[in-house]
C-alpha positions as CSV (number, residue, x, y, z in Angstrom):
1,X,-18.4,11.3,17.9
2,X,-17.6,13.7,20.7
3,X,-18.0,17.7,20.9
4,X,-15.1,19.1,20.3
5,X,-14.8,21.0,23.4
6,X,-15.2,17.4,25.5
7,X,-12.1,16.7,24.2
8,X,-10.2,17.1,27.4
9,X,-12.4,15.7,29.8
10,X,-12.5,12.3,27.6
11,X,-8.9,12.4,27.7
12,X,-9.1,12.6,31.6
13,X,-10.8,9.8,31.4
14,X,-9.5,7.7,28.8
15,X,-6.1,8.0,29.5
16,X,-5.6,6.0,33.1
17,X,-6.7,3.2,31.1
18,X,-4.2,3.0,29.0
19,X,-1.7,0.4,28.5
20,X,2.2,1.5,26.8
21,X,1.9,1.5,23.3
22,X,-1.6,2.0,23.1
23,X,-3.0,5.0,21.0
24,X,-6.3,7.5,21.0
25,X,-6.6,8.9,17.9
26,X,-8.9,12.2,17.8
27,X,-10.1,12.7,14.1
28,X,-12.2,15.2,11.7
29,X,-15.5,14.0,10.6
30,X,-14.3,12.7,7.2
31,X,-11.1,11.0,8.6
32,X,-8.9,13.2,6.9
33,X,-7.4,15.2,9.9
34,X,-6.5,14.4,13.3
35,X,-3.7,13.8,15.7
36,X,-2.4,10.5,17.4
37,X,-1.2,10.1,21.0
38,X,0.2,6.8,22.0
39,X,1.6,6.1,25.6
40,X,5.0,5.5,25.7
41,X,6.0,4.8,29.4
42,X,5.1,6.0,32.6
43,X,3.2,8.7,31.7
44,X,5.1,10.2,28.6
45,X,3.1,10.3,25.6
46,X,4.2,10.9,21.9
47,X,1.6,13.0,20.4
48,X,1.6,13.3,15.8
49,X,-0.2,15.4,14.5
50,X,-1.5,15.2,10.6
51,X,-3.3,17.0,8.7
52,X,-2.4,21.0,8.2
53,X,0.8,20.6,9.8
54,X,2.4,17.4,10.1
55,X,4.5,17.6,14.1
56,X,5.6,15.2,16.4
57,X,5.8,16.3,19.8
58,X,6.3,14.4,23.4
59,X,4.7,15.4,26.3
60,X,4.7,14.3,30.4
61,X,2.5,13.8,32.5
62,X,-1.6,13.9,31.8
63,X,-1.9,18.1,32.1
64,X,1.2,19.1,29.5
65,X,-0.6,16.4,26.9
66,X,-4.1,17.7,27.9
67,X,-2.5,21.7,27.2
68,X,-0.6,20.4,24.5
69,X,-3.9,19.0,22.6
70,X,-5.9,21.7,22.9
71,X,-3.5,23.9,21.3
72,X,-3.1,21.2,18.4
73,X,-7.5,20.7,18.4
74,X,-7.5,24.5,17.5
75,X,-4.7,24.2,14.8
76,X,-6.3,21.2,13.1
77,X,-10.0,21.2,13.8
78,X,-11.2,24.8,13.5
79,X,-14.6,24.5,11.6
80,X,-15.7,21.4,13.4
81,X,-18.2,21.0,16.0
82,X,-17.4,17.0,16.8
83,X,-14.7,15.2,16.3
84,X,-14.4,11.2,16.1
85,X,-12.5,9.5,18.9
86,X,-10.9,6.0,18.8
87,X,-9.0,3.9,21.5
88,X,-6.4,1.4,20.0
89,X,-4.6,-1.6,21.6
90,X,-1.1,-2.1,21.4
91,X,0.0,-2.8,17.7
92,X,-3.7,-2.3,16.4
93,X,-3.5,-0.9,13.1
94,X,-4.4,3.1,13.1
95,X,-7.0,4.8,10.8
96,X,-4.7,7.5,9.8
97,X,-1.5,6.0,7.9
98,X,1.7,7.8,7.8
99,X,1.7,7.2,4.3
100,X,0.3,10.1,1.4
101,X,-2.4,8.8,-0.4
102,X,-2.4,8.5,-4.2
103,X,-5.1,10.3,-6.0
104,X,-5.4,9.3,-10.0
């Protein structure tokens, strides 16, 4: 769990690292919100967003993605404090599915 104002700085760092077609996935304290940015090429990132609004978006380059979150973060996060923060290989299975779940 991060502050939610670290965000971008753990980006800055986090991201370099990265191989293509690995993800970070920046999620709400229950799991229930967040967005996904996976690294497509040479420094072009696909960014989803889910929760309130459910966007795709594409950014290039490290400061458009780090702009581009922090306008999502405020969309989708705008009661919490911390927020959870996961690195994912390539083909690792996310914690957010893009399918609805099924309440009975």
């Amino acid at each position: 769990m991060i502050r939610l104002e670290a965000i971008p700085k753990e980006l800055r760092r986090r991201l370099p690292k990265l191989e293509a077609g690995a993800a970070i996935e920046i999620l709400t304290y229950k799991r229930n919100r967040g967005l996904i940015i996976t690294l497509r090429g040479d420094e072009t990132y696909h960014v989803r967003e889910h929760g309130y609004h459910r966007e795709e978006f594409e950014a290039i380059g490290q400061p458009a993605l780090i702009k581009l979150v922090a306008r999502i973060a405020k969309r989708e996060f705008p009661r919490s404090t911390n927020v959870r923060l996961y690195t994912h290989a390539p083909g690792e299975q996310l914690l957010i599915s893009d399918q609805p779940s099924i309440r009975i």
